[in-house]
Structure formats: structure tokens, C-alpha cells
PATI-245456 format. One line per 8 residues: number of its first residue (from 1); their letters; for each residue x, y, z of C-alpha. Coordinates in Angstrom, 3 decimals. Layout:
NUM = a = X/Y/Z | ... .
//
This chain:
1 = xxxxxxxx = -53.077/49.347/33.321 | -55.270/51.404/31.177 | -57.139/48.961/30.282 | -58.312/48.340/34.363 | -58.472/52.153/34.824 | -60.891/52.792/32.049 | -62.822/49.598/33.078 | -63.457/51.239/36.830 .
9 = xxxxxxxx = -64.336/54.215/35.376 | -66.788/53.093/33.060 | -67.901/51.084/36.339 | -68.543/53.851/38.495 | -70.638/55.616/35.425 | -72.579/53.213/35.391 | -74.244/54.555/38.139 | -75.086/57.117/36.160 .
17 = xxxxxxxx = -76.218/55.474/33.386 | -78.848/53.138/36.203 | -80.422/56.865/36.886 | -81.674/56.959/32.850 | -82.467/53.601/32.516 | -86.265/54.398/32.790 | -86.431/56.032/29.209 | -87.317/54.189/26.282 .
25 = xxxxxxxx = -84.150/52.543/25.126 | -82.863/50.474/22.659 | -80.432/47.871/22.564 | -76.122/48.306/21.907 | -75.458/44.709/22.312 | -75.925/41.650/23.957 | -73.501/39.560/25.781 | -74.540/36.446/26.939 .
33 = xxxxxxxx = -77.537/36.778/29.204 | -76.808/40.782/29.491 | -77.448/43.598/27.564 | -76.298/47.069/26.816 | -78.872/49.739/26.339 | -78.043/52.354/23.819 | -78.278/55.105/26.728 | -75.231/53.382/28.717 .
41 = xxxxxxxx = -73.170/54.001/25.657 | -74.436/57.495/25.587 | -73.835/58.200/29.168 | -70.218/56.710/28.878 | -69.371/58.379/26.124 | -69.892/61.850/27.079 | -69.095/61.391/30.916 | -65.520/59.808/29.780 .
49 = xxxxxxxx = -65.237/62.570/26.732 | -65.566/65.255/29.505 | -62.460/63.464/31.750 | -60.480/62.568/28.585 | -60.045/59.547/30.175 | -59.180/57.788/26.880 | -57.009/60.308/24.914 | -57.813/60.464/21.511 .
57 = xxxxxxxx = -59.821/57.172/20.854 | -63.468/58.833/22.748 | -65.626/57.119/20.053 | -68.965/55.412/21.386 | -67.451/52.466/18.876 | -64.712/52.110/21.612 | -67.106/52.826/24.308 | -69.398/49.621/23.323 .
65 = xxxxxxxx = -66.417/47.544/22.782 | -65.182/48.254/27.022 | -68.782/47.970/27.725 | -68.919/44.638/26.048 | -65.609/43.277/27.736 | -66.885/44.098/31.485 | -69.885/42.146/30.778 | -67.707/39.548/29.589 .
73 = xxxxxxxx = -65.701/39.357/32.567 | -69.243/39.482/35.075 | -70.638/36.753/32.576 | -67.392/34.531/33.098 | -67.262/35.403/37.049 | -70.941/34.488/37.388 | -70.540/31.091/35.822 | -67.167/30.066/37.772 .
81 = xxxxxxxx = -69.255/31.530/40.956 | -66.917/33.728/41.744 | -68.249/36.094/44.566 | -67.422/38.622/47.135 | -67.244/39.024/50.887 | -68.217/41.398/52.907 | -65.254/41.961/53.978 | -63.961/43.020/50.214 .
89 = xxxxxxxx = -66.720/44.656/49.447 | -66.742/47.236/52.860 | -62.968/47.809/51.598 | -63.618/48.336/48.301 | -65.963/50.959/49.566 | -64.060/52.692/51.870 | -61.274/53.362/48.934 | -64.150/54.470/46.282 .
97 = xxxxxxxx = -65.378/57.300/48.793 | -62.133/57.710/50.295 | -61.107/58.974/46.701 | -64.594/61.207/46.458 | -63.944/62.785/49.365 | -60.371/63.627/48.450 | -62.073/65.719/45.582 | -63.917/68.367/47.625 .
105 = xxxxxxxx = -61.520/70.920/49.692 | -62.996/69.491/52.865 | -65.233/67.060/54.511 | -68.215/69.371/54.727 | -68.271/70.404/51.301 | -68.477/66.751/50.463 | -71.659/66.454/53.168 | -72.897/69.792/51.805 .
113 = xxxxxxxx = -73.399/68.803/47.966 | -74.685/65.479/49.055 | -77.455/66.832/51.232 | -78.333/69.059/48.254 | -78.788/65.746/46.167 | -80.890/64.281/48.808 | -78.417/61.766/49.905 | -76.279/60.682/53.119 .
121 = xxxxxxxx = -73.234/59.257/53.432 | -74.466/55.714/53.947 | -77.000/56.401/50.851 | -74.191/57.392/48.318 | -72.466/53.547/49.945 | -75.800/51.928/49.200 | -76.066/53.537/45.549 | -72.465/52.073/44.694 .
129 = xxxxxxxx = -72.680/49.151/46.543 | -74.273/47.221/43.501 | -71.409/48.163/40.979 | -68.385/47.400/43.780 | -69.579/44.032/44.013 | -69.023/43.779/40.162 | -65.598/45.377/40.392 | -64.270/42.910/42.996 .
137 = xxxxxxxx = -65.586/39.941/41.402 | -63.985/41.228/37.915 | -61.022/41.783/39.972 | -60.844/38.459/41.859 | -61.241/37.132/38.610 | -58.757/38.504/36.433 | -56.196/37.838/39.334 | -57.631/34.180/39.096 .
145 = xxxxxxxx = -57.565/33.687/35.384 | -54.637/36.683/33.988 | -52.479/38.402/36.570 | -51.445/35.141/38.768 | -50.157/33.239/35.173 | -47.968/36.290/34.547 | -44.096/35.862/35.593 | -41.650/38.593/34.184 .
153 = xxxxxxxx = -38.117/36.590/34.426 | -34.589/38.163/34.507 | -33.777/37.967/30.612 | -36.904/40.333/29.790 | -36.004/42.589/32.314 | -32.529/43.269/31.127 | -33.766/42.853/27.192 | -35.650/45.861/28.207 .
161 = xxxxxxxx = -33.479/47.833/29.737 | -30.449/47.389/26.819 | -32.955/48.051/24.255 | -34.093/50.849/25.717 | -31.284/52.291/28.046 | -31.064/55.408/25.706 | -34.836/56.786/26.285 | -34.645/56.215/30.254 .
169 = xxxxxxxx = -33.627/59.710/32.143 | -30.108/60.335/33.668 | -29.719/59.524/37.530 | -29.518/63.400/38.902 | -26.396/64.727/40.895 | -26.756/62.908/43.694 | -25.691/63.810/47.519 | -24.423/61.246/50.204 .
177 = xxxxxxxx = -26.027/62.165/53.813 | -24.356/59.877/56.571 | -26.565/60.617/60.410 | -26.271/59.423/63.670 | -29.832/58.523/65.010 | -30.229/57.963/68.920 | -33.355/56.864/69.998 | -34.060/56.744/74.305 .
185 = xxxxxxxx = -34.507/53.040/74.902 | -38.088/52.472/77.029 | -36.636/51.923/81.020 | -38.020/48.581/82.861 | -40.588/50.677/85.061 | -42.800/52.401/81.943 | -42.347/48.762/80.472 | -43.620/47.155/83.020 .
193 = xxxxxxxx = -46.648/49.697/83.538 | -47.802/49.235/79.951 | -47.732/45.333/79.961 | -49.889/46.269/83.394 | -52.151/48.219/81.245 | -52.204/45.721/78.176 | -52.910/42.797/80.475 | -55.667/44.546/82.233 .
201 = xxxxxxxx = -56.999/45.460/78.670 | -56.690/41.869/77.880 | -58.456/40.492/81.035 | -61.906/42.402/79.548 | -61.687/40.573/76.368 | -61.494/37.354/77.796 | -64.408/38.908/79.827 | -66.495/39.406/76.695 .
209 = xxxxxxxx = -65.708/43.179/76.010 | -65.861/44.320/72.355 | -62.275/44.596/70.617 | -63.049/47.457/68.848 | -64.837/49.504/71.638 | -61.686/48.755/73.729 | -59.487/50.105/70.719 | -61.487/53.518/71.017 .
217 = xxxxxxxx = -60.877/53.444/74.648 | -57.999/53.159/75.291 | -55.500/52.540/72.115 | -52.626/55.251/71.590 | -52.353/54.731/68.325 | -53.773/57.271/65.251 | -55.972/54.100/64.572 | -58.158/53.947/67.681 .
225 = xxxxxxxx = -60.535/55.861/65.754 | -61.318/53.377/63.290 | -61.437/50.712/66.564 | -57.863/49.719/65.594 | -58.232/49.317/61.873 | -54.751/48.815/60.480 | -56.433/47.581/57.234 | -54.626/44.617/54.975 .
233 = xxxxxxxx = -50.597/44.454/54.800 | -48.533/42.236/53.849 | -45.078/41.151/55.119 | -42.055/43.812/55.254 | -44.826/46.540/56.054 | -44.630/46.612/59.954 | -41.891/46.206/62.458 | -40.594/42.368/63.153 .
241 = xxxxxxxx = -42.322/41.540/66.284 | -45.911/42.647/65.293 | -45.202/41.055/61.922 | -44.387/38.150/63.339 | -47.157/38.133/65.723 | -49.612/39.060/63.399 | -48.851/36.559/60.707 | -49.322/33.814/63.460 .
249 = xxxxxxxx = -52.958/34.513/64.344 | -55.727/32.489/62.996 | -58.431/34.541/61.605 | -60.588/35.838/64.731 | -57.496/35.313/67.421 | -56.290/37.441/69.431 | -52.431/37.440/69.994 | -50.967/37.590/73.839 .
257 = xxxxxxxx = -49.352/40.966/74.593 | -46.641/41.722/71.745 | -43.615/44.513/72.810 | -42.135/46.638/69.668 | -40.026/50.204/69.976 | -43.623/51.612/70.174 | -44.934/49.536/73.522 | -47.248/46.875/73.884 .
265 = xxxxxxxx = -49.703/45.574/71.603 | -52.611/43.518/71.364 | -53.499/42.205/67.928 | -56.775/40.897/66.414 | -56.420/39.104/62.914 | -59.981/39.723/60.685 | -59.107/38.833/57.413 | -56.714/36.879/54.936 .
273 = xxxxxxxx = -55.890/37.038/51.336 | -53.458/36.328/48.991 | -50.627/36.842/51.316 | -52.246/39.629/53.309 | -54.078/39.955/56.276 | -56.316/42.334/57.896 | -55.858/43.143/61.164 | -56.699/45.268/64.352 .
281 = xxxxxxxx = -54.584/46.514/67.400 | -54.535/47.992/70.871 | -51.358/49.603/71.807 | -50.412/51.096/75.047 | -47.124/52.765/74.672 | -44.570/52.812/77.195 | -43.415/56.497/77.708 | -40.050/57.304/77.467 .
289 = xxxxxxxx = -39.222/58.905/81.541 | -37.157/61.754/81.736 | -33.739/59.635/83.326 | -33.798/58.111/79.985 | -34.211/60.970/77.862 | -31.036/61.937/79.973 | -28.864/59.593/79.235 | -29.236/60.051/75.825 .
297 = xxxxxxxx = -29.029/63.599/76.100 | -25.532/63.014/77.688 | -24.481/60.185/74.604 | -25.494/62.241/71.846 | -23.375/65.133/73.437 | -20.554/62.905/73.984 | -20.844/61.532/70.351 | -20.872/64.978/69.183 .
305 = xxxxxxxx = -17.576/66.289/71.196 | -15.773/63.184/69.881 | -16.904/64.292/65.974 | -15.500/67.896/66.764 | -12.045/66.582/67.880 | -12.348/64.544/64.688 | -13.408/61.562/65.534 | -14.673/59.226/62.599 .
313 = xxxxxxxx = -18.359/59.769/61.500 | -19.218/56.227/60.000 | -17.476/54.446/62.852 | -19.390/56.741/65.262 | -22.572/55.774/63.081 | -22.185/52.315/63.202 | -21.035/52.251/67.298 | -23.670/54.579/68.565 .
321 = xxxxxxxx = -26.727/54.876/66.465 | -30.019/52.742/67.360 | -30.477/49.885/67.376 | -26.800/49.354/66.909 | -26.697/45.520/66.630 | -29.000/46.545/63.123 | -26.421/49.108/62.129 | -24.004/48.764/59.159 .
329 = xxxxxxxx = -22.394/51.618/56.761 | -25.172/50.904/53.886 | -27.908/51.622/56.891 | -26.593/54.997/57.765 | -26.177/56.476/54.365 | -28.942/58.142/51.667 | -28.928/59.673/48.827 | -30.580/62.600/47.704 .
337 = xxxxxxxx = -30.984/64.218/44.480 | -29.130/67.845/44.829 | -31.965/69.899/43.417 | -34.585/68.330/46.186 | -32.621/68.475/49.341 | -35.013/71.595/50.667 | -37.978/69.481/49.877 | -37.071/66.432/52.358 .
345 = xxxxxxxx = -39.665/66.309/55.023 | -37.974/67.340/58.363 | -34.514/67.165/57.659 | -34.460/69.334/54.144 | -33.438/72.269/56.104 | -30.988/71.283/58.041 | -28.858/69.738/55.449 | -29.442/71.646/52.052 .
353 = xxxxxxxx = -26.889/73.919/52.636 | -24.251/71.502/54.397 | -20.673/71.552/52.261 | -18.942/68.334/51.677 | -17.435/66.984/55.074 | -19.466/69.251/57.530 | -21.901/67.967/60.136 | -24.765/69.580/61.578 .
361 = xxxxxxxx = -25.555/70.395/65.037 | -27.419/67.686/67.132 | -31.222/68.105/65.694 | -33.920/66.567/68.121 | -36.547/65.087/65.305 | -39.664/63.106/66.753 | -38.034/62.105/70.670 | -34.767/61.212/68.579 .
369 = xxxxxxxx = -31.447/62.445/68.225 | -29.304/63.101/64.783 | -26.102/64.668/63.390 | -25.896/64.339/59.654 | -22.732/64.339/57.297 | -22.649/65.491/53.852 | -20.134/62.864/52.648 | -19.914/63.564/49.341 .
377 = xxxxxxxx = -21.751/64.050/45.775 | -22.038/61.762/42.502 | -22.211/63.496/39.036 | -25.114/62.873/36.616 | -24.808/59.205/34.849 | -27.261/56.604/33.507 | -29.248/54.374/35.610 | -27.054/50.938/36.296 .
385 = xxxxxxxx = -29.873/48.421/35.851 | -29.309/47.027/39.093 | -30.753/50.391/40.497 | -33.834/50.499/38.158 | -34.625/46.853/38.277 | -37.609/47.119/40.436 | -39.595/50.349/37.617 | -38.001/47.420/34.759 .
393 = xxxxxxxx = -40.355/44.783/36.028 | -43.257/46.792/36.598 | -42.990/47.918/32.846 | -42.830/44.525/31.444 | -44.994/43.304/33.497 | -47.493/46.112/32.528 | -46.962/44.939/29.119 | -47.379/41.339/29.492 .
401 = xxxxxxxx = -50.536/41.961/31.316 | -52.091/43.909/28.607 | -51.111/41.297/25.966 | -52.455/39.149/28.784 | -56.072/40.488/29.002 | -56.071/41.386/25.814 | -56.259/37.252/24.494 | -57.673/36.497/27.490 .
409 = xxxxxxxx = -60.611/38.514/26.325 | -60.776/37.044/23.031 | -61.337/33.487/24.339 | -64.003/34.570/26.881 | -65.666/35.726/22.846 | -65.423/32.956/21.666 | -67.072/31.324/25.221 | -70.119/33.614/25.543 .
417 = xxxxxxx = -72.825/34.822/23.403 | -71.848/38.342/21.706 | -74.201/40.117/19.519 | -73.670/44.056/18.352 | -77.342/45.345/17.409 | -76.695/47.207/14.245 | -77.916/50.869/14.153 .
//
């Protein structure tokens, strides 16, 4: 992947490298109809010497030769008109000053230092803008013409791991955490007021209203904010029923009220791509009402009584935890490295200090109820492949791609026009 990082770095710079472009120059090379001026190398080369963003090898030599393989890639993507949405590029955006942002210690630092270069938000957009198109093209590209031709198959993933089982880290001491999770079900009256809310919410689209503005309105979910901006996912990333729903919309269609564990939802599909889509939502939640909250109260006490006049703890698992009919022993047991129990969000506390076969007391964690088990521990061992299968295929097929742009590269030479001016 180094090759890709170094590539969007030297991207970005050449921003940078625009704001000198008004000295006299000379010329670094030429690649088919483009050229690199002498003061891009420069720029590059002591922008990415400062980062260390290539190790050892910071030589303008290697500098030229990345240069020379973006505007390969642009050359190539311009003459298979590849392009880029708007859609892509506002995305590709976001995540470039999304990561800016993340380097100041707050949001008005990041306003402060750009108001003392003259610039606003929107201005810094506008000054990458130019360059992001050029990254997503590359990147459309290279998916096109690399990444989509490169399968990693079962033989090199296990070649891999024998020949280099001895170099991969034991599996730590390991702990097994059993819980029981009860979670109030939503009663028929708060159901039936949110799919009276939804509806209503629904009868204003129809009416012309503006999804978006409605999201702002009246959604209960973190994402109202961004007018219901969920972004792009893919499948496995949200729960069944909005999956389902989701995946079912045409591009511009809005679904008919959908009902998860979280309420009612309406969803707007904006976007599709390579088996993702980008979508919008409005969700009403229906609150849980204090009767409900009761009952459970009453089961988890119950549950617990029966543990404490030793009652079974997997069987109580897999009979009362929610939603049982999804319940089996592999659901209700983790693992947790021994030296990083305090460091689990939420429940570290509770259960670092738990002995083998003690419970804890009922613990009340986000409107849901949970006793946890320490079941047992596992020594140190090495990794079975089976459990590092998933890291095995991402390393061979970090290698392969390499390899992969690596020739690709040298047939787009032999394609396009490349000329290194001599000193």
C-alpha cells in the first residue's frame, strides 16, 4: 500500500507545488502531453523529507520517478475517459478535510490558522478540489485496470502462513467472558406512535418537502445533522431490516416505513458503487415505556436468583438473552486478551478482576441488562491459521497488488510518451 500512500501524498503537495509554479522553471520530465517542472520535484522532495514519508529512499531521483507514474496513471485515465462524479468527488473531500481537521486540537484552531492564511473553509475545498478529482480518477482506475484482476486463493494463503508461522506473534493468554444481555422489547403503543410519526413524516415528502430538511427536523438519530447522511456501506454493516430495505431502493427512492430494534425508519438511496450504496434516513424511535422496562427489570432479577442457586449460566444465556431465537453458545461468549481486560470500553471494569466461575452483579449498560461469567482462560499458543486467515489475505494480497502496479506501470511506459530532461 505504500505505493498508494506516497502517491496521495505527493497528490496533496501538489498543491503546494501549484503556489510556485509562477517562477521561472525548468523542465523534470515529460510524460505524454504533461510535464514536470523542476520546482514540483523540489517541493516534493523536501515536503516528503520533512514527514519521512519514504524511509530511507528521500532522493529527488525517487521523487521524479512517483511523479512520473501519477502522470502516467492521469494520462491513461484521460484517454479511457475515465471521470468523476460529484458525488465521489464531495466524498473524497469530506475525508481529505475530515483528516486536516483531525490534526488541530479543535475545530477553531483549524478556522483560526485558516483565517490567518486568508482562506475559508469552502476556499481550502475549492483549492483541493482540482487534485481530488485526479485522485479519484487514478483510483477508479487502478480498481478498473489492477485491484479488480487480483484474487488471493486458499493455497497462497496457507503457503504464507507455513512459511512464515515462526515470525507471526503468539495469541496472548486469553479470557472467556460468557453475559446475559436483556434488552426491553418496544410495547405495541410507542410502536404504533412512531409509525404515526413516520407516516406523517412521509405524507410531507410525497407533499414535496425536502428529505434532508425533514432529517434535521425531526430525525433521532446522531445523523440528522448531516440531513441523514449515513454515507456508503456495504452489506453486513447495518441491522437486517434496513439492510434489506436499503439494498432494494433504486437510486433516488424512498423506501415505505422500515421497523428495526431502533424504531422506524425512512430511507432515501443517493448513490451506488461497486457493491455499496449511499444512503439517507429519518428515524423516529419508539421509546421504551416504563411497564416494559419493568418487566425486564423483574426477568433479569429472576435470571439472576436462578444463577445464585446455581442454575446453569450458558443455558440461562441461550434461554433468556435477546433476541433469543438469534442466541447460540458461540454468540454469548468473547475473548479477551488478559492484559487488556481494564481497557474494554464499558464493561473493562466490571470484569477485570472477576476469578474463574464468578458472575457479576446485574450491570445496566445503554437501556440493557447483563451478568457476565468469567468461564475460563487459554494459555499463550500460536495463531491456528483458521483464526488469522482474514490479516493472511490482506498480506498477500498487499503483495500481489504491489507486484500488480508495479508491471502494470511498466506497460502504461511502454504506452505513453516518457522523456527525463537531463540536468
Amino acid at each position: 500500500m505504500k505505493f498508494l500512500q506516497i502517491l496521495l501524498f505527493i497528490i496533496i503537495l501538489a498543491i503546494g507545488s501549484m503556489l510556485h509554479a509562477d517562477q521561472v522553471d525548468g523542465i523534470a520530465a515529460i510524460v505524454g502531453n504533461q510535464i514536470i517542472l523542476k520546482s514540483e520535484v523540489e517541493t516534493n522532495y523536501e515536503e516528503l523529507k520533512a514527514s519521512a514519508a519514504l524511509g530511507e529512499n528521500i532522493t529527488r531521483e525517487n521523487i521524479l520517478r512517483l511523479l512520473i507514474e501519477e502522470k502516467l496513471i492521469i494520462e491513461k485515465a484521460e484517454r479511457d475517459d475515465i471521470t468523476a462524479s460529484d458525488g465521489e468527488i464531495q466524498m473524497q473531500l469530506e475525508r481529505v478535510m475530515k483528516n486536516i481537521i483531525a490534526q488541530f486540537p479543535t475545530y477553531q484552531d483549524f478556522l483560526k490558522v485558516l483565517q490567518n492564511e486568508g482562506l475559508t473553509v469552502d476556499g481550502l475545498k475549492d483549492r483541493y478540489r482540482s487534485q481530488i478529482v485526479k485522485q479519484v480518477v487514478r483510483d477508479k482506475l487502478l480498481q478498473q485496470e489492477v485491484f479488480s484482476k487480483i484474487d488471493v486463493s486458499e493455497y497462497e494463503k496457507r503457503n504464507y502462513y507455513e512459511t512464515n508461522m515462526d515470525s507471526f506473534p503468539d495469541r496472548p493468554k486469553m479470557v472467556k467472558i460468557a453475559e446475559i444481555a436483556i434488552k426491553p422489547a418496544m410495547g405495541s403503543e410507542t410502536l404504533d406512535q412512531a409509525l404515526q410519526e413516520i407516516e406523517d413524516i412521509q405524507e410531507e415528502l410525497n407533499k414535496g418537502a425536502d428529505f434532508e430538511e425533514l432529517a434535521r427536523k425531526y430525525s433521532d438519530c446522531p445523523s440528522a445533522a448531516q440531513g441523514g447522511d449515513l454515507g456508503y456501506f456495504s452489506r453486513g454493516q447495518m441491522v437486517p431490516e434496513f439492510e434489506e430495505a436499503a439494498f432494494a431502493l433504486e437510486i433516488g427512492e424512498v423506501s415505505e416505513p422500515v421497523l428495526t430494534e431502533f424504531g422506524y425508519h425512512l430511507i432515501r438511496v443517493d448513490d451506488k458503487r461497486d457493491g455499496e450504496i449511499k444512503a439517507r434516513h429519518i428515524l423516529i424511535e419508539a421509546a421504551i415505556s416504563d411497564s416494559d422496562k419493568e418487566k425486564i427489570t423483574q426477568l433479569i432479577d429472576e435470571v439472576y436468583q436462578k444463577l445464585q442457586n446455581g442454575a446453569d449460566f450458558m443455558e440461562c444465556a441461550i434461554e433468556y438473552s435477546t433476541p433469543t431465537e438469534e442466541i447460540d453458545e458461540e454468540v454469548v461468549i468473547d475473548e479477551y486478551p488478559v492484559d487488556q481486560l481494564a481497557q474494554i470500553p464499558q464493561i473493562g471494569t466490571y470484569i477485570k478482576d472477576l476469578q474463574e466461575g464468578e458472575f457479576t452483579e446485574i450491570l445496566e449498560i445503554d437501556d440493557t441488562y447483563y451478568i457476565f461469567k468469567n468461564i475460563g482462560y487459554s494459555e499463550p499458543r500460536p495463531y491456528s491459521y483458521d483464526e488469522i486467515a482474514a490479516q493472511l489475505e490482506q498480506i498477500v494480497y498487499q503483495q500481489k497488488q504491489q507486484k500488480a502496479i508495479n508491471e502494470w506501470i511498466d506497460e502504461l511506459k511502454s504506452e505513453i510518451y516518457v522523456k527525463v530532461i537531463e540536468k
